[in-house]
PASEBA-1860 file (N, C-alpha, C; in nm, 3 decimals):
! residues 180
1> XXXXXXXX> 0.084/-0.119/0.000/0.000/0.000/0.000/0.089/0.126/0.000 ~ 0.038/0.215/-0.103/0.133/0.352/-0.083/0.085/0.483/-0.027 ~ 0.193/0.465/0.112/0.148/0.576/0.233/0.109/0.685/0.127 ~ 0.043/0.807/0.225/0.041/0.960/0.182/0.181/1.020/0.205 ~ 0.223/0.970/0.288/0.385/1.076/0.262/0.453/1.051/0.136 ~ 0.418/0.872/0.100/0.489/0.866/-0.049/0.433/0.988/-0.160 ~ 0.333/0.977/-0.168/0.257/1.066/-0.236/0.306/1.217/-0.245 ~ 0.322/1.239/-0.114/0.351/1.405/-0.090/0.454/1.411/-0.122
9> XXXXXXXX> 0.527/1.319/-0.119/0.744/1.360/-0.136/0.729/1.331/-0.259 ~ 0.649/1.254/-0.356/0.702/1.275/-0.499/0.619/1.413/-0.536 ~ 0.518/1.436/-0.506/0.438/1.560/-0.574/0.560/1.661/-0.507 ~ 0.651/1.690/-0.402/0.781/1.760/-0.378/0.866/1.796/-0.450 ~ 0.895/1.652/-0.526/1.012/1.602/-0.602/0.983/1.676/-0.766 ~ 0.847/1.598/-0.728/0.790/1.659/-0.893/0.802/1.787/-0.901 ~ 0.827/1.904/-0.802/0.807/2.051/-0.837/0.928/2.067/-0.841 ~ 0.966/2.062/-0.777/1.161/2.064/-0.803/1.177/2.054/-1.001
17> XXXXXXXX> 1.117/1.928/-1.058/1.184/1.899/-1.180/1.081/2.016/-1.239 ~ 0.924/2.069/-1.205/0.895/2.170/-1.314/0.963/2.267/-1.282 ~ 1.040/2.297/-1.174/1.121/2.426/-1.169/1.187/2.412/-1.250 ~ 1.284/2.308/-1.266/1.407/2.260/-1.373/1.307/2.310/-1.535 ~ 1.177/2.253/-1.571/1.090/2.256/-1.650/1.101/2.428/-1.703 ~ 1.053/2.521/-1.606/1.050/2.671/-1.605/1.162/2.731/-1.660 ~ 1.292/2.700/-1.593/1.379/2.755/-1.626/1.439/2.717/-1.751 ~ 1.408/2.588/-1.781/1.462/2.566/-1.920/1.363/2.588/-2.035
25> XXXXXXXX> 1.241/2.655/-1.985/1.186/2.696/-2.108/1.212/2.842/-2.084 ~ 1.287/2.946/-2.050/1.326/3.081/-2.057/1.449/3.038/-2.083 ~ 1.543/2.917/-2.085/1.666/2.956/-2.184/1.615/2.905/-2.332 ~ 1.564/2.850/-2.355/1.480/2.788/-2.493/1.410/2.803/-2.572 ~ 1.335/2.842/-2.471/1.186/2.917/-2.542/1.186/3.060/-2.538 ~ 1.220/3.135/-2.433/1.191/3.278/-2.445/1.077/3.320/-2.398 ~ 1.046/3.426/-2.445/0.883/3.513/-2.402/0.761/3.402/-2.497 ~ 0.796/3.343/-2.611/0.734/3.260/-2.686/0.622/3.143/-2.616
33> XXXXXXXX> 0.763/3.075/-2.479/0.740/2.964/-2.434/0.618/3.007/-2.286 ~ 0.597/3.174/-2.276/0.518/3.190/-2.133/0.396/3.051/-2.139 ~ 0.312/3.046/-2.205/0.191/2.963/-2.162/0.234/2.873/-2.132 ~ 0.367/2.792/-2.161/0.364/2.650/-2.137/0.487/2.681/-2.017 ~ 0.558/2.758/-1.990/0.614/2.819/-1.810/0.466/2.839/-1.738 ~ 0.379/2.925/-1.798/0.239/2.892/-1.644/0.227/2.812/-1.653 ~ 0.211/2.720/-1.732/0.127/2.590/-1.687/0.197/2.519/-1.624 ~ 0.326/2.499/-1.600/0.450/2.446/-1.557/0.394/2.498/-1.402
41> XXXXXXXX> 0.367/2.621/-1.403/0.393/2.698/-1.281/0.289/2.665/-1.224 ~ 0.148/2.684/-1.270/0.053/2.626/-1.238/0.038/2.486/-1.157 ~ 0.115/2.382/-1.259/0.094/2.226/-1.172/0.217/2.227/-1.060 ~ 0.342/2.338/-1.048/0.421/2.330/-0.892/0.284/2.382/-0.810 ~ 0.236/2.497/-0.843/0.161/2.522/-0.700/0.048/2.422/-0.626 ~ 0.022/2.348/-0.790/-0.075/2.243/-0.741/-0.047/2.107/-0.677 ~ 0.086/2.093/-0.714/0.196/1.996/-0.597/0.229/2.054/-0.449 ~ 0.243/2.221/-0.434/0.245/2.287/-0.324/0.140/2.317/-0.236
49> XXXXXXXX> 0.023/2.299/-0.317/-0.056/2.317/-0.253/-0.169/2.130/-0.201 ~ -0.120/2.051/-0.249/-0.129/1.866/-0.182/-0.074/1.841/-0.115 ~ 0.082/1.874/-0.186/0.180/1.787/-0.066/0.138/1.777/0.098 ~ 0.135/1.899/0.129/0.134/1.929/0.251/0.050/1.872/0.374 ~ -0.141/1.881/0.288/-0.235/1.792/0.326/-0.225/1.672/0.321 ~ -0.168/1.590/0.217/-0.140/1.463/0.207/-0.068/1.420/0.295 ~ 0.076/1.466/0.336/0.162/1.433/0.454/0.083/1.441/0.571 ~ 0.066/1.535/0.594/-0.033/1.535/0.767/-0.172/1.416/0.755
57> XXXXXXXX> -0.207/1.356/0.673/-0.312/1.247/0.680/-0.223/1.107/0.716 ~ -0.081/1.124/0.700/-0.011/1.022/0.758/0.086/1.037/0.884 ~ -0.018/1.081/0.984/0.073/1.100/1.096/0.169/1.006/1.165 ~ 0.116/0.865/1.174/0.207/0.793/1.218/0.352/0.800/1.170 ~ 0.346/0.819/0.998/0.501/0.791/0.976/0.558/0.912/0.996 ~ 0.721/0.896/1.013/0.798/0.988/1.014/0.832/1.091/0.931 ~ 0.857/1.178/0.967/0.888/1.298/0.890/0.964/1.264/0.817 ~ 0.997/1.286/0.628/1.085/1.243/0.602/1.174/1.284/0.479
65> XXXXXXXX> 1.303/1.295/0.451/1.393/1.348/0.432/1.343/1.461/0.323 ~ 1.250/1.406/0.230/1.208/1.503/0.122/1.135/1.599/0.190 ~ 1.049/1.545/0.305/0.970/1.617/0.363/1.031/1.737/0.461 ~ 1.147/1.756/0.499/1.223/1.849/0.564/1.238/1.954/0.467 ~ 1.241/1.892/0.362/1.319/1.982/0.247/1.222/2.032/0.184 ~ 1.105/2.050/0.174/0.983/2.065/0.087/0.977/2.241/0.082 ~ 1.085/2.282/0.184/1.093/2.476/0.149/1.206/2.500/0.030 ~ 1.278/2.382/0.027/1.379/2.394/-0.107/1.306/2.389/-0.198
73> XXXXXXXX> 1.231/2.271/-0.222/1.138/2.292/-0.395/1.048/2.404/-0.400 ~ 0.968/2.453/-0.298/0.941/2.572/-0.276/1.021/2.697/-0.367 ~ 1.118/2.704/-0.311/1.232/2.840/-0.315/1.261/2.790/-0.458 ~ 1.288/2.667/-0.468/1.354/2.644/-0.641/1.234/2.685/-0.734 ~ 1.108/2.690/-0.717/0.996/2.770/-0.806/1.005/2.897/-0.832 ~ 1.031/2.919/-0.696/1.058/3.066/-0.667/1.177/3.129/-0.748 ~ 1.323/3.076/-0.760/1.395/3.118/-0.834/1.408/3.027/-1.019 ~ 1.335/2.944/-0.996/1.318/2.932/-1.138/1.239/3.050/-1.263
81> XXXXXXXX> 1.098/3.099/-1.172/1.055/3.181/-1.222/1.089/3.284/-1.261 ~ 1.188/3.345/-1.153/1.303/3.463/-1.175/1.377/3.390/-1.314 ~ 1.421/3.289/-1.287/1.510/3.288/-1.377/1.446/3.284/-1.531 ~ 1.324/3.258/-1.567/1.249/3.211/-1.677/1.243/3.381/-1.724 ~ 1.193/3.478/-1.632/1.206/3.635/-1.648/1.299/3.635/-1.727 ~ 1.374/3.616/-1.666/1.509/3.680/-1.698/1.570/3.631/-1.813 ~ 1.577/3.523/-1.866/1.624/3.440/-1.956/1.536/3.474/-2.057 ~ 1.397/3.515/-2.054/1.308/3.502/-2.222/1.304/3.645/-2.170
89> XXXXXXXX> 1.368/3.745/-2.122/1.413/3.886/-2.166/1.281/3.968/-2.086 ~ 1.201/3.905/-2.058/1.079/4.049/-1.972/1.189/4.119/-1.827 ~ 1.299/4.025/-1.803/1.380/4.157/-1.694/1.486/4.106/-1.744 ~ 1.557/4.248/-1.758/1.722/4.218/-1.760/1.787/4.158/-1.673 ~ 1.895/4.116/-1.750/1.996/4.047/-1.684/2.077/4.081/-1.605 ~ 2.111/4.200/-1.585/2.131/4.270/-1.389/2.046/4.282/-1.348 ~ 1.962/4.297/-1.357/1.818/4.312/-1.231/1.776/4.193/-1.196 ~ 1.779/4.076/-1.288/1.752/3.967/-1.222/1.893/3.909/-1.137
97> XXXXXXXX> 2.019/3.917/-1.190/2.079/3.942/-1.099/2.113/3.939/-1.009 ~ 2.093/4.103/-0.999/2.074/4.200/-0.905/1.958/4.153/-0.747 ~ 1.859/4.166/-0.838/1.744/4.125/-0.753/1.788/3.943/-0.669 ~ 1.815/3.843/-0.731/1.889/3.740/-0.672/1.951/3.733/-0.574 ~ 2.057/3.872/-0.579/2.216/3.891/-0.505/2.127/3.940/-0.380 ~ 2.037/4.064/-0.362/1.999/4.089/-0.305/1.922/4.045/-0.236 ~ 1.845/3.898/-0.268/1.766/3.809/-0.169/1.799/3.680/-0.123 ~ 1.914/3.675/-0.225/2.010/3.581/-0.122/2.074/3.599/0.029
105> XXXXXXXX> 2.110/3.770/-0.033/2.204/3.812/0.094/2.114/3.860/0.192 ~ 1.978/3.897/0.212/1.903/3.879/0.297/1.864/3.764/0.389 ~ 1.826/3.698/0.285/1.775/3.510/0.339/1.883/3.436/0.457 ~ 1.986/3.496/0.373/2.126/3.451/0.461/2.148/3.570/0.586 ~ 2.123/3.655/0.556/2.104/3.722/0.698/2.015/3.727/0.820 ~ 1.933/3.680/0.752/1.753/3.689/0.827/1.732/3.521/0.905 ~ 1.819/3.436/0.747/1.740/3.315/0.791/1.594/3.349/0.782 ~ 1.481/3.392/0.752/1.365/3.373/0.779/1.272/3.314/0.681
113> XXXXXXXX> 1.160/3.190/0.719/1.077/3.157/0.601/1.025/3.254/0.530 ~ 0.966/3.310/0.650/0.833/3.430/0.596/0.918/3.519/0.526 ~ 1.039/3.535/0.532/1.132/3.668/0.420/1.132/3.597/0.284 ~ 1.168/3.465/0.259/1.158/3.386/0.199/1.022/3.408/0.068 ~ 0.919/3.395/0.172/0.790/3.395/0.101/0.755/3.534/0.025 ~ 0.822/3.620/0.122/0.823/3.770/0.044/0.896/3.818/-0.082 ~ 1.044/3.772/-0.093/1.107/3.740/-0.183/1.068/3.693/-0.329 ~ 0.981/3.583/-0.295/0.937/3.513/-0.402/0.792/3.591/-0.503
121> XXXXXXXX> 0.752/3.692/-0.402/0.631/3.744/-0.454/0.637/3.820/-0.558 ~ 0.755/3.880/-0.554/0.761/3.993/-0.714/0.755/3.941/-0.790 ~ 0.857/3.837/-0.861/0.851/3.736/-0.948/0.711/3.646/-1.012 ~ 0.669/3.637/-0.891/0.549/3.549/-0.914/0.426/3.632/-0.965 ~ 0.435/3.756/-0.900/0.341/3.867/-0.957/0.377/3.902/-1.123 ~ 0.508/3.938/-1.162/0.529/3.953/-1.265/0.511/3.896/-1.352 ~ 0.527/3.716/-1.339/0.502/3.621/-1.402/0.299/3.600/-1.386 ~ 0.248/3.638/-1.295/0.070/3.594/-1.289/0.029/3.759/-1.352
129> XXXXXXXX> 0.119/3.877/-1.404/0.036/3.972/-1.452/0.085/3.949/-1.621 ~ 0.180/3.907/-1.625/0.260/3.845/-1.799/0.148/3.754/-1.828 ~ 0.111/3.675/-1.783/-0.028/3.549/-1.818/-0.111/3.615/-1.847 ~ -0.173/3.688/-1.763/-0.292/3.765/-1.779/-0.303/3.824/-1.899 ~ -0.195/3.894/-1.957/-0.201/4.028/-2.106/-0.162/3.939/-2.229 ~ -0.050/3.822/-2.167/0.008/3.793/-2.327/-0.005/3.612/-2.316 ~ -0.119/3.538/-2.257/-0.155/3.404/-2.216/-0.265/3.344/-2.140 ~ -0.358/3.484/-2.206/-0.503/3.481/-2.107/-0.561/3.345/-2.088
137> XXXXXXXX> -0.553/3.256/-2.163/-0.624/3.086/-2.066/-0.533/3.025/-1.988 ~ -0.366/3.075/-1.967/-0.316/3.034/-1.864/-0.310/3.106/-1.729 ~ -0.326/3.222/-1.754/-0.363/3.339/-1.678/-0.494/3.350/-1.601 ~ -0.601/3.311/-1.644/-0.757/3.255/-1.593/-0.757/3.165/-1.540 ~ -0.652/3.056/-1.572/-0.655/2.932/-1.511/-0.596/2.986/-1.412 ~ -0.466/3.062/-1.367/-0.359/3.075/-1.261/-0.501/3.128/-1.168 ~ -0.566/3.263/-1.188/-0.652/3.306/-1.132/-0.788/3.209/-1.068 ~ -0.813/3.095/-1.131/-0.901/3.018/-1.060/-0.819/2.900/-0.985
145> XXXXXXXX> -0.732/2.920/-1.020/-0.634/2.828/-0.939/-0.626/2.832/-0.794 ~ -0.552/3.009/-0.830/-0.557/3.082/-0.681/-0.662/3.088/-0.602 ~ -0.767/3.139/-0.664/-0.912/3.176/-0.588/-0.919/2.991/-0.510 ~ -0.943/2.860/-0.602/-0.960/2.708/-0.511/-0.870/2.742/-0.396 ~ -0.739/2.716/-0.445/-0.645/2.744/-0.345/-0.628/2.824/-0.182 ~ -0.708/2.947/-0.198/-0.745/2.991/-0.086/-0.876/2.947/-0.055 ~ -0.948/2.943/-0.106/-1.117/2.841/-0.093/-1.065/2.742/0.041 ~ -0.965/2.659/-0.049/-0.931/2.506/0.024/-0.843/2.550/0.190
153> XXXXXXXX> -0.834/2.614/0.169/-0.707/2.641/0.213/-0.780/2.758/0.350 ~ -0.867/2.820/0.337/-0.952/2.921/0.379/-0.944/2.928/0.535 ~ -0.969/2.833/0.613/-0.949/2.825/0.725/-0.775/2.811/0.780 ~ -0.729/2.785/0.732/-0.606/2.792/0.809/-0.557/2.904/0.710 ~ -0.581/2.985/0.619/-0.525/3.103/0.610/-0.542/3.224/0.641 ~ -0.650/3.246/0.700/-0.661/3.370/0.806/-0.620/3.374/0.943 ~ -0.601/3.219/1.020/-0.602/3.193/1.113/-0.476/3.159/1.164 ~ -0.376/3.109/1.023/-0.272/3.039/1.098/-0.155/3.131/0.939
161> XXXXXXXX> -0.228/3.136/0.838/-0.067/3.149/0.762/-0.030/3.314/0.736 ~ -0.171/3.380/0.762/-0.107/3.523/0.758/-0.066/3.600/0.869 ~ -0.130/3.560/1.048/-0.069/3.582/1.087/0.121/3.548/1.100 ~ 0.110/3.414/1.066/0.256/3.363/1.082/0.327/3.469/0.986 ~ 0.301/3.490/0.897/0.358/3.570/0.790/0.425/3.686/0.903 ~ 0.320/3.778/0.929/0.320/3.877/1.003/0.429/3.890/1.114 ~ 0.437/3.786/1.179/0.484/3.730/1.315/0.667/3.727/1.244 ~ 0.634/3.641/1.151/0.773/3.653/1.125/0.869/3.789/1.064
169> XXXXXXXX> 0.768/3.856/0.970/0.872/3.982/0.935/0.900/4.016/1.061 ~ 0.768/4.057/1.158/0.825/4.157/1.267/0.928/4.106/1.349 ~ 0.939/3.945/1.337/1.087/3.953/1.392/1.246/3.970/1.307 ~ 1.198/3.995/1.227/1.325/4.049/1.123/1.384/4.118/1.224 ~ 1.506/4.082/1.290/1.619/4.163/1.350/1.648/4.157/1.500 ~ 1.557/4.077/1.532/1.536/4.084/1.674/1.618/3.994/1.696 ~ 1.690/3.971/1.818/1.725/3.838/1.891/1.642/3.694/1.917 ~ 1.709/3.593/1.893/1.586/3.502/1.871/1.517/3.482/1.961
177> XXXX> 1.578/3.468/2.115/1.477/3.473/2.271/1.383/3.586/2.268 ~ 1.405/3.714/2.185/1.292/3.822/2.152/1.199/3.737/2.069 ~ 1.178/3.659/2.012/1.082/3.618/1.917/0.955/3.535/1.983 ~ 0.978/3.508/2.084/0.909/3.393/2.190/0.806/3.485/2.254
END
């Protein structure tokens, strides 16, 4: 029988390779290849947005190795998308960069998820307002995507993921026994 954690660590695994997917259609494809980068982008969030439920329906088993790591395939969406920008030319190549250097060297200063999650938002905006003007049925789809997504998701996101959000910038800087 195949647990739910199996399930969740390959739908993990699997976003990791459409990141790989994203970025190699902005060295390849270009601005040409956007509909088939959302849709790419589209089925990570829809691995990001299972995995997670699926794992917690298998509490008995252990946490496990993919499953520690599930903020790396995360972050690798996150900088794939940058990189798909940047590569099929909608941002230059110092600003993406640029913008990189600069949220690396934060992340590494901060350590923080929630900086993490902030990081990732320009990109992702740039890339869900590019759908919208120049890939409108991948762009409608991203948009009903999102709308299920918080639907499903509805109760623990007012309650548990935006405060956390919150909780964490404001400790941007503090000492960590300040954070408690």
């Amino acid at each position: 029988m195949i647990r739910a954690k199996t399930i969740a660590d390959t739908l993990t695994i699997a976003r990791v390779f459409l990141a790989l997917l994203i970025l190699w259609l902005g060295v390849t494809g270009g601005s040409e290849a956007l509909p088939a980068a959302m849709t790419a982008l589209i089925f990570a969030w829809a691995t990001d947005l299972l995995d997670g439920p699926l794992a917690r329906r298998d509490p008995s088993a252990p946490q496990t190795w993919v499953g520690e790591r599930d903020l790396y395939a995360d972050v690798s969406v996150g900088l794939s998308v940058l990189g798909y920008l940047t590569f099929a030319g909608f941002i230059r190549l110092w600003a993406g960069i640029a913008y990189l250097a600069i949220c690396v060297a934060l992340l590494l200063q901060f350590r923080s998820v929630h900086l993490g999650w902030l990081v990732q938002a320009p990109p992702y905006l740039m890339m869900f307002v590019l759908a919208l003007r120049q890939a409108p049925l991948q762009g409608g789809i991203a948009v009903a995507w999102m709308l299920l997504g918080v639907i499903l998701t509805w109760p623990r996101f007012p309650k548990e993921t935006i405060p956390a959000f919150l909780r964490g910038m404001r400790a941007l800087g503090r000492p960590a026994d300040q954070d408690r």
